[in-house]
N, C-alpha and C positions, 0 to 999 in steps of 0.2 A: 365374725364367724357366727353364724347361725345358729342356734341350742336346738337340740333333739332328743325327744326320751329314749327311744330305739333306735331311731338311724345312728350309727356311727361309721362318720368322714371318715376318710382315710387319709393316710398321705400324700398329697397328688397337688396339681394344678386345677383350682375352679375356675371352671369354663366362661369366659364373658362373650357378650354381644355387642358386635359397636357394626354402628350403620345396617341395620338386618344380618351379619356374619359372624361366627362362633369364630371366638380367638381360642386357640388350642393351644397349652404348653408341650411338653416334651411326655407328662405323664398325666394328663387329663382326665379328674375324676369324673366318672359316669355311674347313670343308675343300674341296676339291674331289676328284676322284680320277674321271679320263679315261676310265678304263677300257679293254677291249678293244674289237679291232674297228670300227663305229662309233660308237665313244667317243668317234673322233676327229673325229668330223660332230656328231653333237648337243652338245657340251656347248658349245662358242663361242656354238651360239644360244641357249641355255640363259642362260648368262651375261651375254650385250648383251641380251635380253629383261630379267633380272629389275634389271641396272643401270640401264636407261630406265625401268622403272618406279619404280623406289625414288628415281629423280632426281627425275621427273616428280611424282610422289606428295609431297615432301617438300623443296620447292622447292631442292634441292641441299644441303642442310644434314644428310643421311644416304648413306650409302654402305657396300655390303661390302666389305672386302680378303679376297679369295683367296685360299688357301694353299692350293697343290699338293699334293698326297699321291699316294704310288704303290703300284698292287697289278699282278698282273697280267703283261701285258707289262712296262710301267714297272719295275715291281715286279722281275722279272726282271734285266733289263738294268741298273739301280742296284743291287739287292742281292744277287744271283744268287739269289731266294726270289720266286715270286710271291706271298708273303702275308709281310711282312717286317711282323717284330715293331715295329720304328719307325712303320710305319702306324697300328698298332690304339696303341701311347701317346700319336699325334699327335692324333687322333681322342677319346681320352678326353681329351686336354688341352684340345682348342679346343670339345668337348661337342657342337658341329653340323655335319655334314659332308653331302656328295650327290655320290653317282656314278654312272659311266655304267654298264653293261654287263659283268661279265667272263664269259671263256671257261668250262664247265663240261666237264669229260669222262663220257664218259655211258656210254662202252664198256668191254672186258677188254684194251684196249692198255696197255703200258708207259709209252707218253709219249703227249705233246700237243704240238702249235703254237700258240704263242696269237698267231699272227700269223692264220693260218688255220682252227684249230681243227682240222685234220688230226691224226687219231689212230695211230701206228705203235708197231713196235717194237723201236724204238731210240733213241738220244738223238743230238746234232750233226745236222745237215742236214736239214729238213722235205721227204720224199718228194713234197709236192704245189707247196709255195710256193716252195721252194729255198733258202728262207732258213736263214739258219747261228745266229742268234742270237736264236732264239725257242721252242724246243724243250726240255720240262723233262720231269721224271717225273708220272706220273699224279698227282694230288691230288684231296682232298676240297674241294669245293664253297667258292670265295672267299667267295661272300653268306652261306653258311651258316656260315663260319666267323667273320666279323667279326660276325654274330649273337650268335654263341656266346663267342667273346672278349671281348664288349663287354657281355654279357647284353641284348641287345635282344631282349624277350621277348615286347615285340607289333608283330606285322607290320600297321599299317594302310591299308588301301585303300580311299578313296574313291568310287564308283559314281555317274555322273550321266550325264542324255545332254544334247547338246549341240546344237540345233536346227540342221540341214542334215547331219548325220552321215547317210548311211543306213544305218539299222539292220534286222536281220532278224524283229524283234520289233514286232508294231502296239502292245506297248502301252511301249515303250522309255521315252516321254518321262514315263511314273509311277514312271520308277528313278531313284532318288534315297536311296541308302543308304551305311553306312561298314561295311565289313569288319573285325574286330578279330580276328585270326589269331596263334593261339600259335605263338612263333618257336623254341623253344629242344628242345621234349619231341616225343611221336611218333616219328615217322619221321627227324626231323632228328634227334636225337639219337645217330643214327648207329650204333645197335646194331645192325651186319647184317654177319653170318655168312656164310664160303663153304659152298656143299657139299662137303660131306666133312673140312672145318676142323676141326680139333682144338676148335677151341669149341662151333662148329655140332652135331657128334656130344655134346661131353658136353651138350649144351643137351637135346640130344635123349632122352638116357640117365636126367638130372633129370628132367626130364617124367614116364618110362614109371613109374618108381621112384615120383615124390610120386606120381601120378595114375593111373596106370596106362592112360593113357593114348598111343596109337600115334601117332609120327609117321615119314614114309617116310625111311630111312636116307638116300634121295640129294636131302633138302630142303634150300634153304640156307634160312637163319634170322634171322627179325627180331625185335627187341625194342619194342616199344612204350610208354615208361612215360609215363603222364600221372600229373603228382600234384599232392597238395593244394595246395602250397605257388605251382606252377605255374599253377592253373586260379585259385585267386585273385586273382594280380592280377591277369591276361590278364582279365577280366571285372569284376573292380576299374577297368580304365582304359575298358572298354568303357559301366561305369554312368556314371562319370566324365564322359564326353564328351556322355552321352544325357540326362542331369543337366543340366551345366551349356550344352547347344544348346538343351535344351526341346523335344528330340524324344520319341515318343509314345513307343518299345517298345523294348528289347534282347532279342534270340531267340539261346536259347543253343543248338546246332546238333551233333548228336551223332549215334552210332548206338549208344546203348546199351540196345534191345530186340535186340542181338547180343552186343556185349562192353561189359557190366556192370559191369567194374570198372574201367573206364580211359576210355571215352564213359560208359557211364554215370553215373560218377562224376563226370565234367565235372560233368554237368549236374546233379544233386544238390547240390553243391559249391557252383555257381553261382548256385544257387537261395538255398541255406544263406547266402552270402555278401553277398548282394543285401538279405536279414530281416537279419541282424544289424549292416552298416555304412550300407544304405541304405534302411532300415524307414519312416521318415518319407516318405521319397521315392517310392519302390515300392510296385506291389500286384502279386501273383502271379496269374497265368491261374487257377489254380486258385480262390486266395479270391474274384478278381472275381466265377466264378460262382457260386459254392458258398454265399457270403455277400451279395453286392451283384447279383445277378441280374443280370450282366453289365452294369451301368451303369459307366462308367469313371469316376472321381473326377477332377474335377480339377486339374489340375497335378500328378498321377501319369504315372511311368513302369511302363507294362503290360512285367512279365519272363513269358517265355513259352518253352518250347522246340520245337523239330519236327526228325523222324529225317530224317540228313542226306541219304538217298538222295529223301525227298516234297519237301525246302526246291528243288531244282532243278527242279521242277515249279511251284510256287508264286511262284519270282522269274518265271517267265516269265507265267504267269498270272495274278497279282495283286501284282505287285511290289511297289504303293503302300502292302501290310501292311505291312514289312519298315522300316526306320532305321535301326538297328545291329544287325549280325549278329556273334555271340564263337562264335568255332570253335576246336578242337583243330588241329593243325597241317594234318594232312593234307588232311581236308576244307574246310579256310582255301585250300586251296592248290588243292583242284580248282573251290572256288567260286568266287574272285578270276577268275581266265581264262573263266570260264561269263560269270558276271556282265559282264564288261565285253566281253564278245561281245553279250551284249544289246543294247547300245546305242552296236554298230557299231566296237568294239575301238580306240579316238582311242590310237594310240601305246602300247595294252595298256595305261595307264592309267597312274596314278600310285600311287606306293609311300612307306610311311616306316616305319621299323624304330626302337621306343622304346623305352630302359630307364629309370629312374627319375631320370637326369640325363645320360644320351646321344640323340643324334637324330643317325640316318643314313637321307636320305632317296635314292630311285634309281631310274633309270630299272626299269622289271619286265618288259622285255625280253629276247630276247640278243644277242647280239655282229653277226650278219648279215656274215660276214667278206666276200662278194662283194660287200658294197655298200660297204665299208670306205675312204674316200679320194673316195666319187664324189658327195660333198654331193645325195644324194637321197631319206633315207628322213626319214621323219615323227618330230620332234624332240618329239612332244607330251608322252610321257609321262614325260621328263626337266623341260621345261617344266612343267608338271602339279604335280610333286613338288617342283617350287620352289614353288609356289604354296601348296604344303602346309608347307614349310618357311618362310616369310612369314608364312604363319599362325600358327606355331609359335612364330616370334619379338617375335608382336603387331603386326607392320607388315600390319595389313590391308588398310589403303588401297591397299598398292604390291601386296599381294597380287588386290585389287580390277582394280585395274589392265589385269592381265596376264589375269585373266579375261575382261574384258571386251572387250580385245584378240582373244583365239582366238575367243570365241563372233564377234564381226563379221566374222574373217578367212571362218571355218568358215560364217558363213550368205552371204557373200557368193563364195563359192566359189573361194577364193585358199586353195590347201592344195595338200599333197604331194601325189606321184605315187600312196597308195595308198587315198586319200578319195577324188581328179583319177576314177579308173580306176572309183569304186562310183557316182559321181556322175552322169557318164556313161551308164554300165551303165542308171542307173535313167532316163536320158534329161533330165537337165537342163541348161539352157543356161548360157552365159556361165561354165563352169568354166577356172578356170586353173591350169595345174601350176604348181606351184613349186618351188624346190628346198628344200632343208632348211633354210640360212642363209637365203632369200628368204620361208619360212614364219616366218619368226622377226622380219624384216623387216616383213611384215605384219603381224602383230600388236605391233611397235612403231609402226606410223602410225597403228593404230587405238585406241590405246589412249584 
C-alpha cells in the first residue's frame, strides 16, 4: 500500500489495469479533486448523482469510495504547491480520478488568487478578495500539467445534443460525434519563448543561419512538435473507439496544405497507422474511390481527412458525416468549444484525459470565481464526465441511468439558471430554474 501525507485511502478496491482495461471491484476507490472556484458547487452534485445511480442501477451491492485529492487552492493551503507532487502519485496509484475546475493565469502578472483568480504583483494579500491565503506565483496551466505528468495523451470529448437544449444550430440534433484531441505535443508542449529572451533570439538566429530565412527580432517564439510516436496513438485510441462502437468514419483533422511537417504529417501518419494495425477494419477515402467507386464495404470504418479551417464549416452543415474526429492539439482545442456550442453549450460538455492505464475525467470549464459558494451554475459537464467515467469502468447501466435522468430533467424544463434564461428567451412555458444541487436533484428523481 502506498504511504501519503494528506491523501487518505479509503476502504475500497484499488483499481488495476491488465491488457489496456480497468478491473473494477464491487467498491472501487476513485480520485476526486474539487477544484477551484466553483468546484465547490458542482462536484457534491456530481457525486449524489452518480452514487444514486450506481445504487439504483445495482440494487446496492456496488458502490464508489472517494478519495480526496488536492491541486489548486487545496493544493495550496495543504502543501504550500498548487500542483503537489503527492496528487499526480495518488492519481497514478488509484488509475481513475475526476475534477472540477482550476484557476489558469492567462496574463504577465507575477501572482494569482485562486480564490478569485485576481491577477497582481505581488505575493500575500489578494488586491481584489482580500484574502491572505490563496495567492501564489504565476504558474503553468494545472490541467495541462497533470496531462503531462501523467502522459494523458488523448483528451476525449464527447458531442451530442440533448432534446430541449436550445441550440443555435437547425441541424444540432445530427451532432452526434467523440472528439479525440492530442493532449501532450503542439502548443501544450509548452515551448514558448519571450520576446527578446535569450532563447527566442537564438531560435531566431538558427532559423536565418539553416534557412536563411527572416524572422522579426521583436517575435516571441513558439515551438510546435508533433511527432510520430505522438500521432500514433492519439489516433490508435481514436480507431480503437470507432472499431469497437461500430461507428461509420474517423477524420483525421489537420492543416497541412500549410505546415507539412507537423499537420501534415499527423495525417499522413494517421493514415500509415490505420493500413498497417487496422487494415482488416479500415478503408481509406482515397481507395473507397479510386478502387470501389465509392461503394462503402461493410462493416468498414471509412479514414478520411479535411483541413482544419473547412471541418468548422462542415460540423455546422452536415454534422451527421462526422463520428470520431483525431486532431493535433490545438485545433482539438478550438474544435471541442465550437462543437459543443452547437448544440447549445450543456455545462461546455464533458471531458476525459487518457493514457494507456490512467483516466482523469473533468469538468472543461473554468473556475467562474463570482459564482463560487452561490449553488447556481450548471453542474452538467462534471455530471457528463462521470457519465463517461462509468463507461470507462463498465458500469453502464448506472452510466444509463444518470443519462436518462438529465435528458428528462432538460426536456422537461427543470435545469439551471443558464438553460432556465435560453428557454425562456426562446419562449417556452413551464421552465423552472433550479439551482445546481436542485439540478442534480432532478435528475436523481428522474432517473
Amino acid at each position: 500500500m502506498a504511504q501519503f501525507k494528506e491523501v487518505q485511502i479509503p476502504e475500497g478496491d484499488l483499481i488495476q489495469v491488465k491488457n489496456g482495461k480497468p478491473v473494477i471491484g464491487d467498491r472501487p476507490v476513485i480520485g476526486v479533486l474539487r477544484g477551484d472556484g466553483i468546484g465547490i458547487d458542482i462536484t457534491p452534485p456530481m457525486q449524489q448523482v452518480v452514487g444514486a445511480a450506481v445504487d439504483k442501477a445495482y440494487d446496492g451491492k456496488r458502490s464508489i469510495a472517494w478519495c480526496p485529492l488536492y491541486a489548486g487552492l487545496e493544493g495550496l493551503q495543504r502543501y504550500g504547491s498548487e500542483f503537489p507532487e503527492e496528487t499526480v502519485e495518488a492519481i497514478r496509484h488509484l488509475k481513475i480520478a475526476i475534477k472540477g475546475p482550476f484557476t489558469t493565469p492567462i496574463g504577465e502578472e507575477t501572482h494569482v488568487c485562486l480564490h478569485c483568480a485576481n491577477q497582481q504583483y505581488h505575493d500575500g494579500t489578494c488586491d481584489k478578495c482580500g484574502k491572505n491565503d490563496g495567492v501564489c506565483e504565476r504558474f503553468r496551466s494545472i490541467n495541462v500539467r497533470f496531462r503531462q505528468y501523467l502522459d494523458l495523451y488523448a483528451c476525449v470529448r464527447p458531442i451530442r445534443y440533448f432534446e430541449g437544449v436550445p441550440a443555435p444550430n437547425k441541424y444540432a440534433d445530427k451532432v452526434n460525434f467523440v472528439i479525440f484531441r492530442e493532449n501532450t505535443e503542439d502548443v501544450y508542449a509548452g515551448h514558448d519563448f519571450e520576446r527578446g529572451s535569450e532563447t527566442a533570439l537564438a531560435i531566431i538566429a538558427l532559423v536565418k543561419k539553416m534557412t536563411g530565412r527572416e524572422i522579426r527580432s521583436d517575435s516571441g517564439i513558439g515551438i510546435k512538435p508533433i511527432s510520430l510516436n505522438g500521432t500514433n496513438r492519439l489516433v490508435r485510441k481514436a480507431l480503437e473507439w470507432a472499431v469497437s462502437q461500430k461507428l461509420p468514419s474517423v477524420t483525421l483533422v489537420h492543416k497541412g496544405n500549410i505546415m507539412k511537417f507537423t499537420e501534415g504529417s499527423f495525417c499522413k501518419w494517421g493514415y500509415e497507422l490505420a493500413e498497417k494495425e487496422f487494415g482488416d477494419a479500415t478503408i481509406s477515402e482515397k481507395k473507397l474511390w479510386d478502387e470501389l467507386d465509392g461503394k462503402m464495404p461493410e462493416g468498414k470504418v471509412l479514414v478520411k481527412d479535411r483541413i482544419a479551417d473547412s471541418i468548422f464549416q462542415q460540423i455546422q452543415t452536415r454534422p451527421d458525416e462526422y463520428s470520431v474526429l483525431a486532431l493535433p492539439n490545438l485545433n482539438g482545442d478550438y474544435m471541442s468549444d465550437a462543437a459543443i456550442a452547437l448544440v447549445g453549450g450543456l455545462g461546455l460538455g464533458p471531458g476525459a484525459n487518457l493514457s494507456d492505464d490512467v483516466a482523469l475525467f473533468e469538468a472543461t470549464h473554468g473556475t467562474a470565481p463570482k459564482y463560487t459558494g452561490m449553488d447556481k451554475v450548471n453542474p452538467g459537464s462534471l455530471i457528463l464526465s462521470a457519465v463517461m467515467m462509468l463507461n470507462h469502468m463498465g458500469w453502464n447501466e448506472a452510466a444509463d441511468l444518470v443519462l436518462s435522468g438529465m435528458e428528462k430533467a432538460i426536456k422537461e424544463g427543470q435545469v439551471t439558471y443558464d438553460l432556465a434564461r435560453l428557454m425562456v428567451r426562446e419562449g417556452r412555458a413551464g421552465v423552472n430554474e433550479l439551482s445546481c444541487s436542485g439540478f442534480g436533484q432532478a435528475i436523481i428523481e428522474r432517473m
